[in-house]
VMD Tcl script that draws the C-alpha trace (Angstrom):
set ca {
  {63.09 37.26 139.07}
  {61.00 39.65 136.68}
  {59.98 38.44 133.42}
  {62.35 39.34 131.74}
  {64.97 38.11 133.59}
  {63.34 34.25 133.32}
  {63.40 34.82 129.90}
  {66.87 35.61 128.92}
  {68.26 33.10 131.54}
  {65.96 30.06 130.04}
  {67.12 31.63 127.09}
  {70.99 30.50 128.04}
  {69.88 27.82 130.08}
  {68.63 26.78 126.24}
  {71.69 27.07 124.19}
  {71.07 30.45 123.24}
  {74.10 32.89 124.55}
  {74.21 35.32 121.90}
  {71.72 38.62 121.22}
  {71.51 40.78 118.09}
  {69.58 43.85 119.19}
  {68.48 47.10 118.38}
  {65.63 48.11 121.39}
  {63.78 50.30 122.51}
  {61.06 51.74 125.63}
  {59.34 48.40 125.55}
  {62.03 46.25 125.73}
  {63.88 47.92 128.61}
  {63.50 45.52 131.11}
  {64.73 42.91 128.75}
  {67.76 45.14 128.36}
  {68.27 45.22 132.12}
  {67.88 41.54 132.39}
  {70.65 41.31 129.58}
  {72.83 43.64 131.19}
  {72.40 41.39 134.62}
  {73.21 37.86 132.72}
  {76.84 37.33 132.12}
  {76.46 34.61 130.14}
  {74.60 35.90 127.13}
  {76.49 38.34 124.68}
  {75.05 41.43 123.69}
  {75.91 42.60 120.31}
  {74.38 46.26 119.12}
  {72.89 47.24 115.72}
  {72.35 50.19 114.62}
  {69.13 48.78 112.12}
  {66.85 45.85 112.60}
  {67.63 45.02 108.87}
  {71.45 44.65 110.05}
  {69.85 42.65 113.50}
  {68.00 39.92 111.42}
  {71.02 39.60 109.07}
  {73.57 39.27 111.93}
  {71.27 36.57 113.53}
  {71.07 34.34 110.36}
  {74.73 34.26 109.04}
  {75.47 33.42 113.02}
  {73.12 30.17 112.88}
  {74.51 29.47 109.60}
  {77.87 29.19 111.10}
  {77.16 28.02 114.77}
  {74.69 25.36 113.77}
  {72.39 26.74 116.39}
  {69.87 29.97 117.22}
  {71.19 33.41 118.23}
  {68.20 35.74 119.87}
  {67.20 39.43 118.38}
  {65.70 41.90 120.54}
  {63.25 44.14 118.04}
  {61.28 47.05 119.19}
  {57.66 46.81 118.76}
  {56.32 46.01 115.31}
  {57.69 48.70 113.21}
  {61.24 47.43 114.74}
  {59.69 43.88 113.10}
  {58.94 45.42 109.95}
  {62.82 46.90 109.14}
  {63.86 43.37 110.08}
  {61.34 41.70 107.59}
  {63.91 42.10 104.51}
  {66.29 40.12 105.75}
  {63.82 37.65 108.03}
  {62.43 36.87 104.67}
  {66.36 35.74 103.55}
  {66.53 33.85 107.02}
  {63.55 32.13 106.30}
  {64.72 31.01 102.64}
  {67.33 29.63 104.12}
  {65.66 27.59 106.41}
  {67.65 29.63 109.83}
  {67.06 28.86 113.55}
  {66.71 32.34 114.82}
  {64.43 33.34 117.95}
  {63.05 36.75 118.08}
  {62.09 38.36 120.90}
  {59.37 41.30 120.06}
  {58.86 43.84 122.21}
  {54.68 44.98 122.39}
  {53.05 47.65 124.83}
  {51.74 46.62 128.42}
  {48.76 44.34 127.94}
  {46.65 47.09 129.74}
  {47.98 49.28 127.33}
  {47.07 48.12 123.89}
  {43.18 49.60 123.66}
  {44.29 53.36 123.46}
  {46.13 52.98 119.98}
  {49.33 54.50 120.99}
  {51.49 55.69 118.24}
  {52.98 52.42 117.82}
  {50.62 50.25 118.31}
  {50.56 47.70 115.38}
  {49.45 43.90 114.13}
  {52.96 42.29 115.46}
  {51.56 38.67 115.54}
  {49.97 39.25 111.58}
  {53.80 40.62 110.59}
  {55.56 38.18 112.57}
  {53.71 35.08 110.52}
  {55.10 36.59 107.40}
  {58.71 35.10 107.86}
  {58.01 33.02 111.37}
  {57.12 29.29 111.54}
  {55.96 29.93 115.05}
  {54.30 33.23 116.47}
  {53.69 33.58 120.31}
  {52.47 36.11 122.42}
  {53.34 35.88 126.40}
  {49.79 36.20 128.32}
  {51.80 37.31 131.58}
  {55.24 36.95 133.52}
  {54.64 33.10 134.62}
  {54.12 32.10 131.08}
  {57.47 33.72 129.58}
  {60.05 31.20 130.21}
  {58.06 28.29 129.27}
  {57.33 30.42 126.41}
  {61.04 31.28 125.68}
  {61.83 27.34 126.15}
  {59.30 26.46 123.19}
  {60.66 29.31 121.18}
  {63.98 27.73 121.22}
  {62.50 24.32 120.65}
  {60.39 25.89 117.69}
  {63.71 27.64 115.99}
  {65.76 24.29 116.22}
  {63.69 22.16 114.61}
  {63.98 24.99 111.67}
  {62.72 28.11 110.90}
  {62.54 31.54 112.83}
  {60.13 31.51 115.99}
  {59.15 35.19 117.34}
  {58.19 35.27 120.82}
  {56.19 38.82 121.48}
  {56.30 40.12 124.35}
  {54.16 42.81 126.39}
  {56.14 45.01 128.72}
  {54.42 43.96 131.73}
  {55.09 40.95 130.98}
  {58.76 41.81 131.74}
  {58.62 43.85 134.51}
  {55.87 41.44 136.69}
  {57.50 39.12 139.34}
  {57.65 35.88 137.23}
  {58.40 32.22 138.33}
  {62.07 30.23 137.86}
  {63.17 29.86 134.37}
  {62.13 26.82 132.39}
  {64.22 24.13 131.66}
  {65.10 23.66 127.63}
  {63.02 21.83 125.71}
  {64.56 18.99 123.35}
  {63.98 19.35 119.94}
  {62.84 16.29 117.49}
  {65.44 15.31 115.57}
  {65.43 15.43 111.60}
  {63.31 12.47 110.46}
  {65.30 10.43 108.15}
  {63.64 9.51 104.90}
  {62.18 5.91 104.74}
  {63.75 2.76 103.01}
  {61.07 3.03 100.44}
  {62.12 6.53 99.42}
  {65.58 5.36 99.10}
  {65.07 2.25 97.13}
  {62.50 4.37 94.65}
  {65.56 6.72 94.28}
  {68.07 3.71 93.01}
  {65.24 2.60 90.55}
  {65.38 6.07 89.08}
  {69.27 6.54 88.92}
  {69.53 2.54 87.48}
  {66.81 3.14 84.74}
  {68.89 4.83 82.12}
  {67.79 8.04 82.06}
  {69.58 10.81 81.78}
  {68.91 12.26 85.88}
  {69.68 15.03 87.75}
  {70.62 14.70 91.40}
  {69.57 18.46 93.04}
  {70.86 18.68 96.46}
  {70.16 21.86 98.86}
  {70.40 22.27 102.78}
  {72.20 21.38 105.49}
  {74.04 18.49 102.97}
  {75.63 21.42 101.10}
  {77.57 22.36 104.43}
  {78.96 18.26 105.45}
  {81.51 17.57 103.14}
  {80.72 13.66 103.74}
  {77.58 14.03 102.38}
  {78.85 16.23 98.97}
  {81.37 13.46 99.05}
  {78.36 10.54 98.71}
  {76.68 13.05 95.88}
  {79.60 12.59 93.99}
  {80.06 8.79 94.24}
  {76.60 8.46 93.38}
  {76.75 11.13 90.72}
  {79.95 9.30 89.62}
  {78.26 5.80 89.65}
  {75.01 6.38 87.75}
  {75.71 8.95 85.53}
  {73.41 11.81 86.99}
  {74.14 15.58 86.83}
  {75.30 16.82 90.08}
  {73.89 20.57 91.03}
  {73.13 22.82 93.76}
  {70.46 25.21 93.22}
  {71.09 28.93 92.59}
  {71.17 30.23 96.32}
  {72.39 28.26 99.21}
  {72.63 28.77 102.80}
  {76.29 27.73 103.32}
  {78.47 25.88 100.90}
  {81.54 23.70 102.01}
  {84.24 24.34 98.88}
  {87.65 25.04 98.32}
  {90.57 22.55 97.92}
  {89.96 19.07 98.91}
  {86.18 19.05 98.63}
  {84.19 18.45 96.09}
  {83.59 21.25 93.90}
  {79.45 21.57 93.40}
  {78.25 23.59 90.38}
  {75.55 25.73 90.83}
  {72.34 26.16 88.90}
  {73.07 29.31 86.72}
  {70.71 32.43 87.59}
  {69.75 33.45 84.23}
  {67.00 31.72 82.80}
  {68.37 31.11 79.31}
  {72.01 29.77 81.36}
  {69.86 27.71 83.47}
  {67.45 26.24 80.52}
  {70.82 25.00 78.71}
  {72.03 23.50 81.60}
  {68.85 21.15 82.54}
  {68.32 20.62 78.83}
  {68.11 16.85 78.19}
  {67.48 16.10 82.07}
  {64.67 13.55 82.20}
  {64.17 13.35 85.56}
  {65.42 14.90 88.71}
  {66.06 13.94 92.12}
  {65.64 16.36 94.89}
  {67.02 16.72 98.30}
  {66.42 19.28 100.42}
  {65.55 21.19 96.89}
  {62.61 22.10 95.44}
  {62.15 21.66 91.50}
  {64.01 24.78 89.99}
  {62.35 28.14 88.84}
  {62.92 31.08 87.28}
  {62.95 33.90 90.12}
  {60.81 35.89 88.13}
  {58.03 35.66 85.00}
  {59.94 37.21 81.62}
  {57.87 37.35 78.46}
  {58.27 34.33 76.04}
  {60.26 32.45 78.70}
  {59.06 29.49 81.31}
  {58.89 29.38 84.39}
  {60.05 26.23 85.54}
  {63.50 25.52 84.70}
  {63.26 21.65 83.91}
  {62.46 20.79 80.72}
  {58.61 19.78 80.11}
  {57.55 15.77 81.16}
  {60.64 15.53 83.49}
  {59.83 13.20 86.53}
  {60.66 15.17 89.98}
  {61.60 12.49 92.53}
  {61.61 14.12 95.93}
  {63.94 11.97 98.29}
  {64.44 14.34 101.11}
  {61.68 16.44 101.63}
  {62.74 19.87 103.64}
  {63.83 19.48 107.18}
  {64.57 15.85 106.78}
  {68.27 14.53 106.75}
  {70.00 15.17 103.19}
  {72.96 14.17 104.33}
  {71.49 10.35 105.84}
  {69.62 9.72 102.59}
  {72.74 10.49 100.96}
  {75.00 8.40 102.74}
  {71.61 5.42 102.18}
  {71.38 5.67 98.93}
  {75.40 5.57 98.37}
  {74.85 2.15 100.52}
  {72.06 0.86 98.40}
  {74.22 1.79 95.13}
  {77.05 0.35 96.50}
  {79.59 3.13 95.86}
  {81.07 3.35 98.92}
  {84.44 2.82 96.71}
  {84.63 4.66 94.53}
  {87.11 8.20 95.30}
  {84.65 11.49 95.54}
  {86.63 14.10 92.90}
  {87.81 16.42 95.41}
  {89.41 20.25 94.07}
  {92.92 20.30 93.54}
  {94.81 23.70 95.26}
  {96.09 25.65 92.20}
  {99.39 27.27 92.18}
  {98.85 31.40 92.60}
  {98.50 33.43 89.19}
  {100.33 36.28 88.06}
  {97.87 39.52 88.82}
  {97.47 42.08 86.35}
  {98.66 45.17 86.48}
  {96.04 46.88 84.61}
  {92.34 48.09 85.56}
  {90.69 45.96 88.19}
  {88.15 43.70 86.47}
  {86.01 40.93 88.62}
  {88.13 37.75 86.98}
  {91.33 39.90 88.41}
  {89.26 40.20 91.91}
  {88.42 36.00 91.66}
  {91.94 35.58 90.95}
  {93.62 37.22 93.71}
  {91.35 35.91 96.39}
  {91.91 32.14 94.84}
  {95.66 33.14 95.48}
  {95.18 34.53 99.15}
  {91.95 33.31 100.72}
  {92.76 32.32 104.19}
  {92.36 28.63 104.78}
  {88.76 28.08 106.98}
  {87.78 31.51 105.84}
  {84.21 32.23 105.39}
  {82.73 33.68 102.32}
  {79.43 36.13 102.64}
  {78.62 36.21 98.90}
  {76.32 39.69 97.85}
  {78.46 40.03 94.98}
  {75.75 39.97 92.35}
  {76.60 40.71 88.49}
  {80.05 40.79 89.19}
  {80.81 37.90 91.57}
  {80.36 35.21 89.18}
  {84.60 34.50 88.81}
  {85.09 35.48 91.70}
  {82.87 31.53 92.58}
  {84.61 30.10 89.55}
  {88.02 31.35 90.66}
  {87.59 30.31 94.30}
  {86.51 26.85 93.57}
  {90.55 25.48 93.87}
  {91.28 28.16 96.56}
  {91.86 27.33 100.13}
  {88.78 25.38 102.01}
  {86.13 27.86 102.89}
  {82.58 28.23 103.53}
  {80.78 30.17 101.30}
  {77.55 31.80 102.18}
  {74.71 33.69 100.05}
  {72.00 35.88 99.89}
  {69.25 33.41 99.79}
  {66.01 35.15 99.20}
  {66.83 37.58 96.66}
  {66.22 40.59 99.33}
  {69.79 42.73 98.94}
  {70.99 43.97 101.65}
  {72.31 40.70 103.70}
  {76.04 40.89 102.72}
  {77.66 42.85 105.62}
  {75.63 42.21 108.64}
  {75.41 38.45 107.88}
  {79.35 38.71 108.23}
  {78.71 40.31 111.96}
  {76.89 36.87 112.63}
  {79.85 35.08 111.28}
  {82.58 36.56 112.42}
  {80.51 36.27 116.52}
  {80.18 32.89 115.53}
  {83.41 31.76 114.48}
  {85.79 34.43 115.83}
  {89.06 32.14 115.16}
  {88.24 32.35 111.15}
  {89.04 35.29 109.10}
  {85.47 36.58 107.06}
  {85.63 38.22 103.76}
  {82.93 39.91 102.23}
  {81.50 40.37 98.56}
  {79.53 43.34 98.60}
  {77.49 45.09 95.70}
  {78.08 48.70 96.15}
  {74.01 49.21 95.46}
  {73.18 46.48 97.95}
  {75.57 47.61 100.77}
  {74.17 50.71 100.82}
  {70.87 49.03 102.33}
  {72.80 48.08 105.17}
  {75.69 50.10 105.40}
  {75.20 50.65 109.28}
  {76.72 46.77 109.47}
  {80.24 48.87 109.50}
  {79.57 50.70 112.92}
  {79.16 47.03 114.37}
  {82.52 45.62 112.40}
  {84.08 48.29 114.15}
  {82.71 48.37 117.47}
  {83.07 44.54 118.03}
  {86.39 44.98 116.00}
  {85.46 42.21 114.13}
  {87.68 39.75 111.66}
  {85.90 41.11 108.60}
  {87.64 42.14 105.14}
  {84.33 43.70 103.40}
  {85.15 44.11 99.66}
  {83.02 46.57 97.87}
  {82.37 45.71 94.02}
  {82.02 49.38 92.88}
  {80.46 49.05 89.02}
  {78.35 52.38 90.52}
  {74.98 51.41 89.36}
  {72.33 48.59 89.94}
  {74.08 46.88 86.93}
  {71.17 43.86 87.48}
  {68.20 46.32 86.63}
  {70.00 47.06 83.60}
  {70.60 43.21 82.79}
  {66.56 43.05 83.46}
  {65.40 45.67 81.46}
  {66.64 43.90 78.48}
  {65.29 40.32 79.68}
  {61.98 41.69 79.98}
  {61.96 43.52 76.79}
  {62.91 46.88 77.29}
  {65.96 47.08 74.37}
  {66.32 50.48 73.94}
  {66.23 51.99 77.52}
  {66.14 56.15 77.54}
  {67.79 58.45 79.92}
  {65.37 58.83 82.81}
  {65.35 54.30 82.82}
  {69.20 54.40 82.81}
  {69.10 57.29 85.62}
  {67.06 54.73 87.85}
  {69.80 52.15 87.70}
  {72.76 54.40 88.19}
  {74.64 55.03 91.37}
  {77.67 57.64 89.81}
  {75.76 61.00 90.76}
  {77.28 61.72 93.52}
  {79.31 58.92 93.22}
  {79.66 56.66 96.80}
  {83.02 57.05 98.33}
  {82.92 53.91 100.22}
  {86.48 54.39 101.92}
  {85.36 57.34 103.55}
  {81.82 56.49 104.73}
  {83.46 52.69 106.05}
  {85.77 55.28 107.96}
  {83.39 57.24 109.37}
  {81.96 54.42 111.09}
  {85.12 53.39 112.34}
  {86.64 50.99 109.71}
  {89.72 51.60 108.26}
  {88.90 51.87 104.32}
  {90.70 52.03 101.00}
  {90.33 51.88 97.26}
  {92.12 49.72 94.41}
  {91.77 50.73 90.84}
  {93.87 48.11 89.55}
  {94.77 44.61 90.24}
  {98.21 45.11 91.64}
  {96.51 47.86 94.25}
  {93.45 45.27 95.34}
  {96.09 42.44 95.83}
  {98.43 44.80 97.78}
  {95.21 45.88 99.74}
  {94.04 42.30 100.29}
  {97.27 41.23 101.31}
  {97.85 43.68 103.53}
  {93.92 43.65 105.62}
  {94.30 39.67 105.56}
  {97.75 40.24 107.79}
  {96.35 41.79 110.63}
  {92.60 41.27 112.89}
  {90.26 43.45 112.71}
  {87.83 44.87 110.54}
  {88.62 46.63 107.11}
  {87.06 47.75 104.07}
  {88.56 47.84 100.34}
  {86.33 49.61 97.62}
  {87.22 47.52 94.44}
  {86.76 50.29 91.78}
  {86.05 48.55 88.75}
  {84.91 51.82 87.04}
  {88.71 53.11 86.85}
  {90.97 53.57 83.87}
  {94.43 53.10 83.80}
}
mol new
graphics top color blue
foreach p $ca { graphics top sphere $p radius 0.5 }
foreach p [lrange $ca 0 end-1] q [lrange $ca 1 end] { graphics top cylinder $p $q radius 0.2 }
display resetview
């Protein structure tokens, strides 16, 4: 066995049976080894921005890594966007980098770059294989490195692909979480028996076990405390029967009134809220100033067993978690579409064990209020603020979980980033409804300039934020790349549509035109 071919079967032998790839000369021999391993899945991408997306919403779902094949480190660099949102959300991913022959490197070809200097931006573990006997112990630690948390990127030379290597390595066992100590747990009661108004912040991996939201709420229920998520989460478990977890509001004013009073505030798997950026006259931190941060479960330590400790040590084990109750469906407008009319009919229709990949931005805020008493679902977000994740994080899903129907909510601005996610819908024919939220601008920038003080924006400002000239026509560009596409203009027309793509497999795009005038 080549190199290569140690790698992608330690690789399987490891868990690992899935790769999102977009290659290239380097990584040819990888290919072939891919090609010559039925057990490992090849899916194609037609941008390394749509390969690191696909990879995350995958692990998000599967609970385990899925492998990219990059090309070389400009292929790294196109990733980076969305490896930054992977690494926000804390995703097991392994990359495999492909790099020149070792003999290679000192004549500067073309594309000869720093890959180990980009690959530290978003990677808790960088690796480059020193020849073809190394790589599937190297693969093997990779794997290790990414399920412990975090993205590991394994670079490696061509030669080292193409030499005779040795057999592949066995897997190495990760360490499990650490749970958090006694002390930690009993500090924690203290605070939530000492009359204080608290807030219990709780992040991670507990947002996606229902019997850990479940403790929350006893213990939420029990002392008193707020109950929150923060702003962005990896995957949320919601939907009827589960307990409904607000979210920490985005806008810093919205946020501010909602922690005001809080005098201290327990996190788990959370770090102390902030703004995500500096305004003028405005803080930074979102508690209010002197509140006590309590940090019971540090990252990549088990949420969901201090949970379930703490409820012990409170002893709330009785009392009933306040689960969502299924509403009956609502009468949809006829009129112009709106976003509470999108909320509304997907509250009424979303699949039971659907899953949600949320880029919705300024205009999927009912659309989470709305869905909150709709069937269970998982909902997943853009967690690093770098737009562009909604579609291809649905690819991952939809590999992942092929039995579930996936739904997106898709900024028009933002899905243009990644738009080449609907030539992979199509080619796997994938279980994806992709819902374009056509306002036809960057509506955000236009919330920002007035948060940072610009009141009185002029033409060539607005121009910057506006996506109407040429206007997008979404239906035709998601059929182009082989996805059958449509447009609603009203609410009666997107619940007909919706109705209709949620009947049938396959992949399917409706642009919700919320520009239109009836």
């Amino acid at each position: 066995m080549n190199g290569a071919e140690t790698l992608v079967q330690t690789l399987v032998d490891s868990g690992v049976d899935v790769c999102f790839a977009n290659p290239g000369t380097s990584e040819m021999h990888f290919v072939g080894a891919l090609d010559s391993n039925p057990a490992i899945r090849c899916v194609l991408c037609l941008f390394e921005g749509v390969v690191s997306a696909a990879a995350d919403g995958y692990a998000r779902m599967a609970g385990r890594p899925a492998a990219t094949l990059l090309h070389l480190g400009p292929g790294l660099a196109n990733a980076g966007a969305n490896l930054h949102n992977a690494m926000r959300a804390d995703t097991p991913m392994v990359n495999i980098v492909g790099d020149h022959a070792t003999y290679h490197l000192h004549l500067d070809a073309p594309l000869t770059s720093d890959i180990e200097g980009l690959a530290r931006t978003w990677s808790s573990w960088v690796h480059t294989a020193r020849n073809a006997r190394a790589v599937a112990g190297d693969a093997a630690e990779a794997v290790r490195r990414a399920r412990e948390g975090g993205i590991a990127t394994l670079i490696l030379p061509a030669d080292t692909a193409w030499t005779t290597g040795q057999e592949p390595a066995k897997a190495a066992v990760p360490s499990p979480l650490p749970v958090p100590p006694d002390a930690r747990i009993k500090a924690a009661a203290r605070l939530l028996r000492n009359g204080k108004r608290t807030l219990l912040l709780v992040g991670g991996k507990a947002l996606a076990d229902t019997g850990a939201l479940d403790n929350a709420d006893r213990i939420a229920q029990a002392s008193g405390a707020d109950l929150l998520a923060p702003t962005s989460n990896a995957r949320v478990e919601r939907g009827a029967g589960r307990v409904n977890i607000a979210r920490l509001p985005y806008p810093v004013d919205d946020a501010l009134a909602r922690t005001a009073g809080i005098e201290q505030c327990i996190c788990l798997d959370a770090q102390p809220p902030v703004a995500f950026f500096a305004y003028p006259g405005k803080p930074g931190s979102l508690l209010p100033v002197g509140c006590e941060v309590f940090a019971l479960a540090h990252r990549r330590e088990d949420a969901a067993a201090a949970l379930a400790a703490l409820a012990a040590e409170l002893g709330v084990e009785g009392i009933a978690p306040r689960h969502a109750v299924r509403n009956a469906p609502q009468a949809i407008s006829s009129g112009a579409l709106t976003p509470e009319a999108i909320g509304q009919v997907l509250a009424n229709r979303l699949p039971e064990n659907a899953i949600v990949c949320d880029e919705a931005i300024t205009t999927g805020g009912p659309a989470v209020r709305a869905t909150g008493t709709a069937a269970p679902h998982s909902w997943l977000q853009l967690t690093g603020g770098a737009i562009g994740i909604g579609l291809p994080l649905a690819i991952g899903a939809a590999v992942a979980c092929p039995d579930r129907k996936v739904v997106v909510l898709q900024a028009d601005g933002s899905g243009m980033y990644t738009n080449q996610a609907l030539w992979t819908h199509a080619r796997e024919q994938l279980d994806i409804v992709s819902i374009v939220l056509s306002n036809r601008s960057y509506a955000i920038l236009r919330h920002e300039l007035r948060n940072v003080g610009v009141l009185n924006p002029g033409p060539k400002a607005l121009d910057m934020t506006s996506l109407a000239n040429p206007a997008i026509d979404w239906p035709l560009l998601a059929r182009g790349m082989g996805v059958p596409g449509e447009r609603a203009g009203t609410g009666a027309e997107f619940d007909a549509l919706l109705a209709e793509a949620f009947s049938r497999p396959g992949p399917s795009l409706i642009e919700a035109d919320l520009t239109a005038t009836v």
